[in-house]
VOSE-327055 format. One record per atom (N, C-alpha, C, O): x, y, z. Coordinates in steps of 0.1 Angstrom, whole numbers, plus 5000, padded with zeros to 4 digits. Layout:
# VOSE-327055
XYZ/...
***
This chain:
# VOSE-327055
646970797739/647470937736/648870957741/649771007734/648970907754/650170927761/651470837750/652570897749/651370737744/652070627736/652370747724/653470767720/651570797718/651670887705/652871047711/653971087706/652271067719/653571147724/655071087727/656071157726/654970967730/656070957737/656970887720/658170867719/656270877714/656770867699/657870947694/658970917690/657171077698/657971217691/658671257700/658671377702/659671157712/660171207723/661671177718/661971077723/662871227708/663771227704/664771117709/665771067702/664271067726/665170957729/664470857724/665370787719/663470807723/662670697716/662270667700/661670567698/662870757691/662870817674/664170717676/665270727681/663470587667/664070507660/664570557643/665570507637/663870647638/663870657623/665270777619/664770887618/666070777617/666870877609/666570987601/667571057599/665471027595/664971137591/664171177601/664271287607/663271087605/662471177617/663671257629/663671377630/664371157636/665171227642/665971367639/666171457647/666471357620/666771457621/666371597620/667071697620/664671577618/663671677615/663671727630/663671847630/663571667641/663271657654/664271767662/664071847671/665471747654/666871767659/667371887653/668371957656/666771907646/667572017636/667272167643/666372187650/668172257641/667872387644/667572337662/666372367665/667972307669/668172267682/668072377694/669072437697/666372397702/666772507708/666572487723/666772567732/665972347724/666272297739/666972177741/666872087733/667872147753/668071997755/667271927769/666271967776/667971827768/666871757780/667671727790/668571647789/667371797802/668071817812/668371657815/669471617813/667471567818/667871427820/668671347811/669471277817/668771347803/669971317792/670171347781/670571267773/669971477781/671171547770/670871567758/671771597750/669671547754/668771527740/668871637737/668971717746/668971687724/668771827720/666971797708/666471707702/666771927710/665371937703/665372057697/666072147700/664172057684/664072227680/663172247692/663272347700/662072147695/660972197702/660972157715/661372047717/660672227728/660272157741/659871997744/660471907751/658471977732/657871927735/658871767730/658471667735/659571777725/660471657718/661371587728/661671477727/661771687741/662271617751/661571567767/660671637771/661871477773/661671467787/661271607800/660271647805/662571657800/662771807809/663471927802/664771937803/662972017796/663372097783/664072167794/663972167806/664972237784/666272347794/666672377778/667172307769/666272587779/666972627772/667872647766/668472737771/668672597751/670072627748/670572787749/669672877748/671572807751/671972967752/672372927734/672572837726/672073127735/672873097720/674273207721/674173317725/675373167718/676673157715/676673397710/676673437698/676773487721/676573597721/675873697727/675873817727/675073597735/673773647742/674373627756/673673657766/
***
């Protein structure tokens, strides 16, 4: 189970559409290096993006 997660972990997305399904609309990055995600769950250590007004 743990291998199937770490699949959808944006630093490990070998595939170019998957990544940019993963990637798109980007609302956390990963504090450990820098990944951006729509979802939490896609990086290592999630950390909020600010959004640009707020």
């Amino acid at each position: 189970m743990k291998g199937d997660r770490m699949q959808h972990m944006v630093c490990n997305v070998e595939d170019s559409q998957t990544l940019h399904c993963l990637t798109a609309n980007a609302t956390v990055s990963c504090a450990r290096c820098g990944a951006k995600a729509h979802s939490p769950s896609n990086v290592c250590d999630p950390v909020s993006l600010t959004i640009e007004g707020d």
